[in-house]
N, C-alpha and C positions, 0 to 999 in steps of 0.2 A: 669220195662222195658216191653212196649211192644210185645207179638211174635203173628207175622201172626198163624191166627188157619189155612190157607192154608197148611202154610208150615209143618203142622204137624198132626194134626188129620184128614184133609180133604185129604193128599195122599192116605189113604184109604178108604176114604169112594167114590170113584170113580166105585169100584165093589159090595158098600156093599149095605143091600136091602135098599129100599125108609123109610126113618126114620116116627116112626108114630110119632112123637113131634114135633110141629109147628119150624118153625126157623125163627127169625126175624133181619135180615141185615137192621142193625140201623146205625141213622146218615151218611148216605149215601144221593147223590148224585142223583135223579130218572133223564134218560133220558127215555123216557117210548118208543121213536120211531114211534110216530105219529106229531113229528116237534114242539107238544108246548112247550113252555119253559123250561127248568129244573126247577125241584121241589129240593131247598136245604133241606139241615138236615133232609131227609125222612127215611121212612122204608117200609119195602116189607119184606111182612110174607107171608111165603108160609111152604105147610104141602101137602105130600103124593104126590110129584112131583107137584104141581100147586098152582098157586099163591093164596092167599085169600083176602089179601087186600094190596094196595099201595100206599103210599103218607103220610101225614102230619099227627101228632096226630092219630098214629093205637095204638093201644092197642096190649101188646104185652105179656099179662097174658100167664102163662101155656108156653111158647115157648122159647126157647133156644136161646140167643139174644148174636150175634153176630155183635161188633162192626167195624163198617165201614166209621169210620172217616175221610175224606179228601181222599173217594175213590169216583167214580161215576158208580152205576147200570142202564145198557143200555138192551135191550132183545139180548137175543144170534142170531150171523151173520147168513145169510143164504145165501150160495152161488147157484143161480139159474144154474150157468155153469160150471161143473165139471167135474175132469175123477175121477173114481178109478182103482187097479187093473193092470196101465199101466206102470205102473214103478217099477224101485229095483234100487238104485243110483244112476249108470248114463246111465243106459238101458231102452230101451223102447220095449215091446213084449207081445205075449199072453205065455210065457214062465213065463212071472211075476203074471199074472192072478192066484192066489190064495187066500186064508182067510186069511191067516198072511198079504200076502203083503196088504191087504184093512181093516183089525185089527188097523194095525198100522199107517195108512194112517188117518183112519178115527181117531185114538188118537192123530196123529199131528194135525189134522182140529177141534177139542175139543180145546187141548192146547193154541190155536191161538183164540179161541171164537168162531169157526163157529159151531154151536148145527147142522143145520140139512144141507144135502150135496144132491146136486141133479148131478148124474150122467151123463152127456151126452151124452150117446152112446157107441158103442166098450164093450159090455158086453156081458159074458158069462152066462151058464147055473148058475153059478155059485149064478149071483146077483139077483135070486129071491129068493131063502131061505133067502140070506142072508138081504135084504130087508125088510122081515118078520120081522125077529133076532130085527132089528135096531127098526121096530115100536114098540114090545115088551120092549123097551128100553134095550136090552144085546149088545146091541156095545155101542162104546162111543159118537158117534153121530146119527143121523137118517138120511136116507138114504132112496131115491127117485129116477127115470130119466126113462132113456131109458134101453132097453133091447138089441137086436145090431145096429139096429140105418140103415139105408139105402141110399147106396152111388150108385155107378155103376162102370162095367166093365172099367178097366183102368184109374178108373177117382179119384174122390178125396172120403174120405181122401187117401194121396198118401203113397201105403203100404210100402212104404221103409221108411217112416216117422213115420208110428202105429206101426205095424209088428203083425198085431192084425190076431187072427185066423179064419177058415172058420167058425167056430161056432158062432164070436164075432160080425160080418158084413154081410148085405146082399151087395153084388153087383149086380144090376140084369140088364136085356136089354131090357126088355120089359115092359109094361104098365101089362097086366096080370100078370106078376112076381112080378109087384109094388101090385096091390091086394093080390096076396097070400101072399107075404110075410107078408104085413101092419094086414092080418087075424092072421098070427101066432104069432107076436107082442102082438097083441091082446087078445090073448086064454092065452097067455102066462101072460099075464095082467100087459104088460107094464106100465107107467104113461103120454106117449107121445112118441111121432114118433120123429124123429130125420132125417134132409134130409140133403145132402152134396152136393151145387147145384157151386158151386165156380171150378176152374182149380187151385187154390194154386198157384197165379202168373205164370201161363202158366208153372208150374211143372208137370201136368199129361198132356197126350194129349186127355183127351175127359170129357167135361162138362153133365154134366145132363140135358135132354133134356125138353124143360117145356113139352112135353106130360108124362113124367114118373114123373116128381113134381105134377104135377096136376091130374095127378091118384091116387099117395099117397095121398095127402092132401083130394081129394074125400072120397077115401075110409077107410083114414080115420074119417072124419066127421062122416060119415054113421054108424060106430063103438064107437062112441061117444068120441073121441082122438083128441086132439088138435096134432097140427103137429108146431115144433122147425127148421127153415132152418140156416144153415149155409152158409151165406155172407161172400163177402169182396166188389164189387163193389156195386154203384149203380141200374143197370143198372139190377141185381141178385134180389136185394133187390126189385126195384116195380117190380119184375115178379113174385115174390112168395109171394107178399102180393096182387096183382092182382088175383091170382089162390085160394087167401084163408088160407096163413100159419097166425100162431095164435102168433106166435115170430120168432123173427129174434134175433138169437142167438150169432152174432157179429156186431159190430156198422159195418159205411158205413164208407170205408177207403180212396176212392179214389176221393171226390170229395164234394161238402155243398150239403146235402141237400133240394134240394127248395123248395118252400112253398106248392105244390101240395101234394107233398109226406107226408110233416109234416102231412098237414091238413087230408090226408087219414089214417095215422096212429091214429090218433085222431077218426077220423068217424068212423073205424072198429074196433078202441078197441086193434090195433094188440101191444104185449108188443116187447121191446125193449133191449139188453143185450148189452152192450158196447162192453167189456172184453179189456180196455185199459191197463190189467196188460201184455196181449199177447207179443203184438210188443214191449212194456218195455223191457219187459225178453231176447227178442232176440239180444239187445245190452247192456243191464244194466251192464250182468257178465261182458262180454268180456272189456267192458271201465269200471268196475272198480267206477261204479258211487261210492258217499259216504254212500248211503244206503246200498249197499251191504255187506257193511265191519261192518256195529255195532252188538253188541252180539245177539240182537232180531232176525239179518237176520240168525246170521253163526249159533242161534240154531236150525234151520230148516234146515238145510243142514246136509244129509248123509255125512260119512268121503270120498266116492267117489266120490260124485259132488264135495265137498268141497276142495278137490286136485284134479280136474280137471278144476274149475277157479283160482283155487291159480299157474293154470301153466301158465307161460307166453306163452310159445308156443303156449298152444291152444288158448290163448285168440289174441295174435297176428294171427295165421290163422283164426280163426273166425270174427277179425276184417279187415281182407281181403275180406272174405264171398261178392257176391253181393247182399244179403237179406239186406243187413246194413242199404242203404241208404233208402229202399223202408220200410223199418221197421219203419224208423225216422220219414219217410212225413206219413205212416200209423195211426202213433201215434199221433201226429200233427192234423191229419183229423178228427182223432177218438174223440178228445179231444173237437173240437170245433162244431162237429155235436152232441155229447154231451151235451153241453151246447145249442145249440140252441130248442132239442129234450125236457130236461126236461123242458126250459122256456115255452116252447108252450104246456106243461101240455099234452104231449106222455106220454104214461104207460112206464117208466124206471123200470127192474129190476137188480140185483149185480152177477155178474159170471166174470170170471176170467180166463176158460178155464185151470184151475190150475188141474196139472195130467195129460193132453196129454203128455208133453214132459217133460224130466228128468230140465231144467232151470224155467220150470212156477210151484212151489213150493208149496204143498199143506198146506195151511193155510198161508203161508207168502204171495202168493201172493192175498187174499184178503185183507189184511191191505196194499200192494200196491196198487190196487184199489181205495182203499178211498182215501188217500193220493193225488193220478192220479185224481180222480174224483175232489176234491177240487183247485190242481192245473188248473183243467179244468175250473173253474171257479165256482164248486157248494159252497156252504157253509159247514163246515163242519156236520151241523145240518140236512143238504137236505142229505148232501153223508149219513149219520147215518141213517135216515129214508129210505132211497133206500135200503140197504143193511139188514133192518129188517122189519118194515111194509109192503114195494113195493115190494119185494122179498120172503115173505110169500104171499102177494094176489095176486104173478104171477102165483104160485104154486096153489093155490085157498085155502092154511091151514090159516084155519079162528082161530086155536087154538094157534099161534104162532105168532112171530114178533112184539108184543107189549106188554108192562109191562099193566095188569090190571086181579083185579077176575077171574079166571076160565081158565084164560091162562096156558098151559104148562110155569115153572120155569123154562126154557131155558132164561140163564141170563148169562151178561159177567161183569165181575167187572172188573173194567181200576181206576190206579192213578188218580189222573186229570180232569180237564175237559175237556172231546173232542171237546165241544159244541165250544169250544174257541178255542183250540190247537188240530186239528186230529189227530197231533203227540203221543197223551194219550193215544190213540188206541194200541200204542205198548208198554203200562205201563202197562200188565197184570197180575192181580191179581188172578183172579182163573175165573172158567168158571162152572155153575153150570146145570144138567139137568138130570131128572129122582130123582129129590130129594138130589143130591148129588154134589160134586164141586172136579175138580180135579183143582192145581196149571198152572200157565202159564209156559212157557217154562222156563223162567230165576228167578231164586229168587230175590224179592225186599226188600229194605229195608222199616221200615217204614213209611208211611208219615208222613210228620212236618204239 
């Protein structure tokens, strides 16, 4: 009888140090994450956390050969749009802002395949140590983003929404205030600037002015910092790619894209984050979709979320909500500006916005993402490549996002093959990085 070595030696070896004896995951599956075809019956030997060699006929002398029959090796997710730190169940606050609550956060986004996690914004002093910690490979994933990220007076993000602290956000009013802050960022040695240029569906009463975007984004340039905006219409979107932002951090919700804009997004290079997992989340609980109920979802659910969609009440007042319907057509918009964006060969990269709010669920909802993405129309092959290769070179980690020599062994082993069925994506087998593999959320049996 076969037993997963997951399910048994590899639960420890998740804290133990990088093994110095090669290990070779044979008969395996290679999706390598640059769109060529799958390599069948492969192996991928890797030693002292990075790969050595992948593919067909490797030699696998001296190395501890672990069999991976009728699984498939993809490189570990990378989520470009992230929170940490914002959550504890079903609260959202800088009251949650601590190491444990981003300890554990960052072992549910491991569990789920996502190796490295880029935070966007709403951060404390907290996340530069610990930043450090993750490159050093001592947390469970690695860990990138913003530092607090820069919004304005009364405006968005809308603090009854974060409940994020004076430490965690600049608000500021003026164009000078945008310089100093974008310098402290800086010193402070952010990874990018983070801007919140939207009203949250006429939620706050005051938008960011394009003189204080356009201060930012200068001065950051000048700093050598790309600048991350935060969209929802159009209209948001060509002002802060007019001015210079370097991504736009949410797709465009309210309307197609025309060909002007594609074509500028093209000539400037500017990248692109959908986060069609967003407006999902804000009707999925409440109606009860059928993905929300299988064991993959309900093992990422705290026991307080978990009894707060299991209640009818709140899901009936929520399905009252007037977000409902503008979440539907958001999603809708999102989905097919998507699909026009990647066809016309736009920089797309994988974010989720998972960690803002206690329903966008960290790690579950980038396997909704891909899911969304395919439904969108991608392939499952494109959505798999977005979310590893596109999503490492939005970052600019040339050492990550694809299976080959020299790469970090940030790997996700999945049943199946995704390449065919996305749906494989939530067959996880283990998730390996820094030398080492913890198990997926749910134990499997073995494959036939």
């Amino acid at each position: 009888m076969m037993i997963r070595i997951s399910s048994l030696l590899l639960l420890a070896a998740a804290t133990s140090p990088v093994a110095a004896q090669p290990i070779a995951l044979s008969h395996v599956r290679i999706i390598d994450g640059t769109g060529a075809a799958p390599i069948e019956d492969g192996t991928v030997l890797i030693n002292q956390g990075r790969i050595v060699a992948a593919g067909r006929q490797i030699s696998t002398k001296g190395a501890r050969i672990l069999d991976r029959s009728g699984d498939t090796i993809l490189p570990g997710l990378i989520s470009d749009h992230s929170h940490v730190g914002q959550i504890r169940g079903k609260t959202a606050g800088a009251a949650n802002y601590t190491r444990e609550t981003i300890t554990r956060e960052l072992s549910q986004y491991r569990r789920y395949g996502i190796t490295t996690v880029v935070a966007l914004g709403n951060n404390g002093p907290l996340f530069d140590p610990l930043r450090k910690e993750a490159h050093q490979g001592k947390l469970p994933a690695d860990l990138f983003g913003v530092d607090q990220g820069i919004g304005v007076a009364n405006g968005a993000p809308p603090q009854t929404m974060v409940k994020v602290g004076p430490d965690q956000l600049y608000r500021l009013a003026t164009p000078d205030e945008a310089r100093a802050d974008v310098r402290k960022m800086a010193a402070a040695g952010t990874d990018l600037v983070k801007i919140w240029v939207d009203d949250f569906g006429g939620s706050v009463p005051v938008k960011m002015s394009p003189d204080i975007y356009r201060t930012v984004i200068d001065e950051s340039h000048k700093l050598g910092l790309r600048v991350a905006a935060h969209i929802h219409d159009l209209s948001d979107a060509e002002g802060v790619v007019a001015a210079g932002a370097d991504i736009i951090a949410h797709g465009v919700r309210d309307t197609p894209v025309p060909p002007e804009f594609v074509a500028t997004l093209k000539q400037k290079g500017v990248w692109y984050i959908a986060t069609l997992a967003l407006d999902d989340a804000t009707v999925a609980w409440a109606e009860q979709q059928p993905w929300t109920k299988t064991p993959f979802t309900r093992a990422a659910l705290s026991p307080e979320l978990a009894a707060q969609i299991d209640d009818a009440a709140w899901r009936e007042k929520t399905l009252a909500t007037p977000q409902m319907a503008p979440a539907r057509a958001s999603l809708t918009m999102n989905e097919a500006n998507l699909k026009t964006l990647v066809d016309a060969g736009v920089k797309v990269g994988f974010g989720t916005d998972s960690g803002a709010t206690p329903v966008r669920v960290a790690g579950l909802a980038e396997h909704r993402e891909l899911m969304l993405s395919v439904q969108a129309g991608l392939t499952p092959m494109r959505a798999i490549t977005m979310a590893t290769r596109d999503a490492a070179a939005l970052m600019n980690l040339s050492d990550r996002g694809t299976i080959a020599p020299g790469k970090r062994a940030d790997l996700l082993i999945v049943q199946g093959d995704p390449s065919r069925d996305i749906g494989a994506m939530d067959r996880i087998v283990e998730t390996w990085a820094n030398g080492s593999a913890v198990p997926g959320s749910l134990p499997l049996a073995p494959a036939r």
